[in-house]
C-alpha positions in Angstrom: -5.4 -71.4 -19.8 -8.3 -70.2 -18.1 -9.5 -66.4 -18.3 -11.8 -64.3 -16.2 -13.7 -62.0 -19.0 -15.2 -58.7 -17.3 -18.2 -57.0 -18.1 -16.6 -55.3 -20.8 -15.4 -58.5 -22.3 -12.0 -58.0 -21.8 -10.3 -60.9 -20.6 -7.8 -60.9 -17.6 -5.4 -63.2 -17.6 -5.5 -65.1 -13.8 -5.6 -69.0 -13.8 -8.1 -69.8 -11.3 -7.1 -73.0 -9.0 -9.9 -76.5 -9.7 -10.7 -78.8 -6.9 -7.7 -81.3 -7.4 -4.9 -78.3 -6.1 -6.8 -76.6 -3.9 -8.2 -79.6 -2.2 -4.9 -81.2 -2.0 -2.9 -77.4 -0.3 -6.4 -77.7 2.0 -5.6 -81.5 3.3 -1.9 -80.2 4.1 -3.3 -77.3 5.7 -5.7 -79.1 8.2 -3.0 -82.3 8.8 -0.2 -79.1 9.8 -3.9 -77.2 12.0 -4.7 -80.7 13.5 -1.3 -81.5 14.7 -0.7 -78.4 16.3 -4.5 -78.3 17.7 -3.4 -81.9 19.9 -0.3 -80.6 20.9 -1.6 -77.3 22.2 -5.2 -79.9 23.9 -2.3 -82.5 25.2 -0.6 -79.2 27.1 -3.2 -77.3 28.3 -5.4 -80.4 29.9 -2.0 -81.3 31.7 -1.7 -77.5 32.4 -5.7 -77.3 33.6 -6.3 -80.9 35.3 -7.3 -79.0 38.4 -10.3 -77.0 36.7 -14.1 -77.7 37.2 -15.6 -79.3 34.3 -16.9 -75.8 32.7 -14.0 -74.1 33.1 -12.3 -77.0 30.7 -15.1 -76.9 28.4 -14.3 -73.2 28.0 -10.7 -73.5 27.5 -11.3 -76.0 24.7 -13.8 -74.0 22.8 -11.1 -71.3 23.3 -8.6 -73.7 22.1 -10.6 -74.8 19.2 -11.2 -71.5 17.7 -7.7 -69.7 18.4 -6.2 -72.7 16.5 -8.1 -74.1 13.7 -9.8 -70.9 12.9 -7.8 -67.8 14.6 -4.3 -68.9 13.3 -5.5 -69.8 9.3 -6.7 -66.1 9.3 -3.8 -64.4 10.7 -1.4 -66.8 8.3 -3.6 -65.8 5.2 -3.5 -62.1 6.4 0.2 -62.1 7.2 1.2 -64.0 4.1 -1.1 -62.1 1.5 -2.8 -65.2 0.8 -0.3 -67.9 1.3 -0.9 -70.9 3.4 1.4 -73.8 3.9 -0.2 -75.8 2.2 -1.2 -73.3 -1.0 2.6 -72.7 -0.7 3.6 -76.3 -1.5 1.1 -75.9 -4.0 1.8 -73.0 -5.7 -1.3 -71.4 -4.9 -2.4 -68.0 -3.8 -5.6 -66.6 -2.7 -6.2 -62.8 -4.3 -9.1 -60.3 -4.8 -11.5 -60.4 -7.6 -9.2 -57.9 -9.2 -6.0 -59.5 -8.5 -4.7 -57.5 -5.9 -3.7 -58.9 -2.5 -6.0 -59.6 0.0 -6.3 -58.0 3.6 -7.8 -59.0 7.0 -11.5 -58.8 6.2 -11.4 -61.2 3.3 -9.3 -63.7 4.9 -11.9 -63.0 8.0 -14.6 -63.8 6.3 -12.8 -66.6 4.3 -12.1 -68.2 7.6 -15.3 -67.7 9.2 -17.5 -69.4 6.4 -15.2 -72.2 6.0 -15.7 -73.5 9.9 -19.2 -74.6 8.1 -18.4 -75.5 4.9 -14.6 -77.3 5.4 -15.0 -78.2 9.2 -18.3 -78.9 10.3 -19.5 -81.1 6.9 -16.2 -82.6 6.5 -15.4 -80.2 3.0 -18.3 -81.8 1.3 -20.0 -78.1 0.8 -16.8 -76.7 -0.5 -16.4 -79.4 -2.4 -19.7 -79.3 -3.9 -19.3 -75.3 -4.6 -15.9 -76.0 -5.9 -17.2 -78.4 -8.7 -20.4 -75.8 -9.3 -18.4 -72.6 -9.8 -16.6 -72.0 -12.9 -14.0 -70.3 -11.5 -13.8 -73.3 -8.6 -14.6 -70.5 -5.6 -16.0 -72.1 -2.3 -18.4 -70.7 -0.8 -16.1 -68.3 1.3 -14.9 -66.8 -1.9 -18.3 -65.9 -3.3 -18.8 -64.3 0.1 -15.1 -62.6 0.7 -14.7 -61.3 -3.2 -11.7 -64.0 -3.5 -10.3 -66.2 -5.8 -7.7 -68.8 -5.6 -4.8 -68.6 -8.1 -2.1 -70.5 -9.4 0.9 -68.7 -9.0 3.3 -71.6 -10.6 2.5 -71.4 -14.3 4.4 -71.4 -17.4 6.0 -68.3 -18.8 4.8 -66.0 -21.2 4.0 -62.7 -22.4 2.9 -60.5 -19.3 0.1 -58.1 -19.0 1.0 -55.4 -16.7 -0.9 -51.9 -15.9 1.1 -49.2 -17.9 2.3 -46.6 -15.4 1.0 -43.0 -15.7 2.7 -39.8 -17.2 5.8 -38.7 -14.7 4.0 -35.3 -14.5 1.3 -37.4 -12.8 2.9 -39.3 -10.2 1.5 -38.5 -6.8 -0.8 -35.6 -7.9 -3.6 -38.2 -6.8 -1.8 -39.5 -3.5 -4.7 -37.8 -1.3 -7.1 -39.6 -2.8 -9.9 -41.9 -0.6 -10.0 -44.8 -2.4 -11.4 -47.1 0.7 -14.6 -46.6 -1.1 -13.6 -48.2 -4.8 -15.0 -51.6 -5.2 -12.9 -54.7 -6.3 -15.3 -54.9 -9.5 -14.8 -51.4 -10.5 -10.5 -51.8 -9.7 -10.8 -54.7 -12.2 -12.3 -53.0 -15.1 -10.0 -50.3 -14.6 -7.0 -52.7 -14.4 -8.7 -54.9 -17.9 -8.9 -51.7 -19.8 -5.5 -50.2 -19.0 -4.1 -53.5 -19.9 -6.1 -54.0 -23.1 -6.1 -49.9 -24.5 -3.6 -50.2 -26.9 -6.2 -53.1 -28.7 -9.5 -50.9 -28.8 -11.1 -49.2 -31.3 -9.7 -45.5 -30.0 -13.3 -43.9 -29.7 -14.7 -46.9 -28.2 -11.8 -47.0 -26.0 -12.0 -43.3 -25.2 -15.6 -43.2 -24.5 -15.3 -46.3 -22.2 -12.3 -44.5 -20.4 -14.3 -41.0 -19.8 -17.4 -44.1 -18.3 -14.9 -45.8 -15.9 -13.2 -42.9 -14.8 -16.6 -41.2 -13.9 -17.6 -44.1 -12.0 -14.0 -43.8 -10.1 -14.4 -40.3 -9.2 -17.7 -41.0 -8.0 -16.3 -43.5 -5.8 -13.6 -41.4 -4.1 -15.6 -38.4 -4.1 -13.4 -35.7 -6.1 -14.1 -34.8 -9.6 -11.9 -36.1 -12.5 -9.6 -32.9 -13.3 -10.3 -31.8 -16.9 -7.3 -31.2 -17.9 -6.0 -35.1 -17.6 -7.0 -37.3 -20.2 -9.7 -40.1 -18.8 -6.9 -42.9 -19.5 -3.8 -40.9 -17.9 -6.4 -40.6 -14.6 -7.1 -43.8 -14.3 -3.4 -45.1 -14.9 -2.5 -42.4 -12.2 -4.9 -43.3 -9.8 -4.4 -47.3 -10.0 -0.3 -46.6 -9.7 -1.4 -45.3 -6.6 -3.3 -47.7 -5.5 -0.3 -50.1 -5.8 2.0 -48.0 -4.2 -0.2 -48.1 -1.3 -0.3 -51.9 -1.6 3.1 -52.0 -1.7 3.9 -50.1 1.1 1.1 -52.1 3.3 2.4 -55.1 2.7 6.3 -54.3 2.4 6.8 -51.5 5.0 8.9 -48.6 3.7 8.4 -46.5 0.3 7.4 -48.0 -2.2 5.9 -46.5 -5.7 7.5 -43.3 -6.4 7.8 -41.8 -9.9 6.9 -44.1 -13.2 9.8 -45.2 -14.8 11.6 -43.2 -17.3 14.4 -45.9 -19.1 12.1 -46.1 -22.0 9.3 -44.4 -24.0 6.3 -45.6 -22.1 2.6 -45.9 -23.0 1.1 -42.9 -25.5 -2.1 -41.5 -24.0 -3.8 -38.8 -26.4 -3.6 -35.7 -25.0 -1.6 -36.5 -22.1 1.0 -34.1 -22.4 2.0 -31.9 -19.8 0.7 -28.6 -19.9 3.7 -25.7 -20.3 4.9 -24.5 -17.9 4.2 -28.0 -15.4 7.2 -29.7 -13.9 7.4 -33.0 -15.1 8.2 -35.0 -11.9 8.9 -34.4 -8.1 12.6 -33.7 -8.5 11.6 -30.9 -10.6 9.4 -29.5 -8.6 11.4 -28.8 -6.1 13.5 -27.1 -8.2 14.3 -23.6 -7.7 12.6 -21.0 -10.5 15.3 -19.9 -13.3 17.4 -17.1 -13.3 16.2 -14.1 -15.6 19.2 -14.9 -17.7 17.9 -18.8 -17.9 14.3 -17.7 -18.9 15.4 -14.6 -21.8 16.9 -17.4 -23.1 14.6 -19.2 -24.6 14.5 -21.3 -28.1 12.8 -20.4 -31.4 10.5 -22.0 -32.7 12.6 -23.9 -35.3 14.7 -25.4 -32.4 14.5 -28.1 -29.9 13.6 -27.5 -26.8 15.7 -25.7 -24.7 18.1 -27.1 -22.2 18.8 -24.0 -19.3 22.3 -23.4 -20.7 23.2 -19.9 -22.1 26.0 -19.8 -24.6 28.5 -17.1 -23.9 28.5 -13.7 -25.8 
């Protein structure tokens, strides 16, 4: 299994493609371009015989790049870094982070490979490919990309631990167009590597990383979260903005709440805070409600007055 280790040497767990695969989902994709490229050329110069000979030069040029360049780029963009032929493949093309890839990667994806796939025949790519340790062509290195394998064998899966409840959507106004990808995949390494750090060399690399976040969006880290519960908070809504870009609708919402989920040291809600949208909309107690409060040898209490 291959890893990508960040700067912090903490290793995330995404199994780059090699030459073989990708090479392969690239032939499939250029014999399905190809084939569509005649039959559009076959129709249009039956469409445009009566055109002066500049006229058809234009409309192939047109043809040419609508095609074989315009239509991989809106596939890859649409798809969130399928192709057909990484499809058959059981490939995928993703951000140096992970996280899905929009029009200005596959943009620039498509743009560079015009010189390296189409006008030398994939020998640069190829070259790149073999070069790179992580197999990336030459339109990765420029994009940010990397191509995955999606199709691999089951094991135990890494996932970014969601944020306290009291800190869903706190951060939703947040402009985080300015994050880099390199800075998204530290955060993601250390959320899902925290529980195995030493805790003051996890804490001081926390308070680092969310610095460097806040200095990317602009607003100050609140004092009163914990570095880790920010950065858990702010990433969960990063991905519910993904989600909802690339799934229409709402997507995200609260954390979960089946289970106890991931302990963050000092992350518990101040008194007095609601602990999740639902609650905040709630209406304040009666004066009956609140003069009934619990001692301090009891649990905690639950809004229900006993009767006299």
């Amino acid at each position: 299994m291959s890893e990508l280790v960040t700067g912090e040497a903490v290793a995330l767990e995404l199994r780059p493609a090699k030459l073989p695969s990708r090479a392969l989902a690239v032939v499939i994709d250029l014999v399905v371009a190809f084939t569509v490229y005649i039959v559009v050329t076959m129709g249009i110069v039956a469409s445009t015989s009566s055109l002066d000979q500049a006229a058809a030069a234009a409309v192939a040029v047109a043809t040419f790049l609508l095609v074989l360049v315009g239509v991989p780029i809106a596939v890859e963009t649409l798809s969130h870094g399928r192709s057909l032929g990484k499809l058959a493949c059981g490939l995928r093309v993703v951000r140096d982070d992970g996280g899905p890839i929009r029009f200005r990667h596959a943009l620039v994806r498509g743009a560079v490979g015009v010189v390296e796939i189409l006008m030398t025949f994939g020998v640069v790519a190829c070259i790149a490919s073999l070069v790179s340790e992580r197999g990336r062509r030459l339109g990765d290195v420029f994009a940010g990309t990397l191509v995955v394998r999606e199709r691999v064998p089951a094991g135990p899966a890494r996932f970014v631990p969601p944020p306290p409840p009291w800190l869903v959507g706190r951060f939703s106004g947040l402009d985080l167009s300015g994050v880099p990808d390199g800075l998204w995949l530290a955060v993601r390494s250390y959320l899902t590597r925290m529980g195995q750090l030493d805790p003051q060399v996890g804490h001081s690399m926390a308070q680092r990383l969310a610095g460097d976040l806040a200095a990317c969006t602009g607003a100050p880290a609140p004092g009163d979260v914990p570095p880790a519960a920010y950065l858990a908070a702010v990433v969960h809504e990063r991905q519910s903005r993904d989600a909802r870009r690339a799934f229409g609708g709402v997507a995200g919402g609260a954390a979960p709440v089946g289970g106890p989920g991931p302990v963050y040291p000092g992350a518990a809600p101040p008194v007095g805070r609601p602990v999740g949208p639902a609650v905040a909309a709630a209406a304040p107690p009666t004066p009956d409600v609140a003069a009934a409060s619990p001692r301090e040898d009891e649990g905690p209490g639950t809004g229900f007055v006993p009767p006299a």
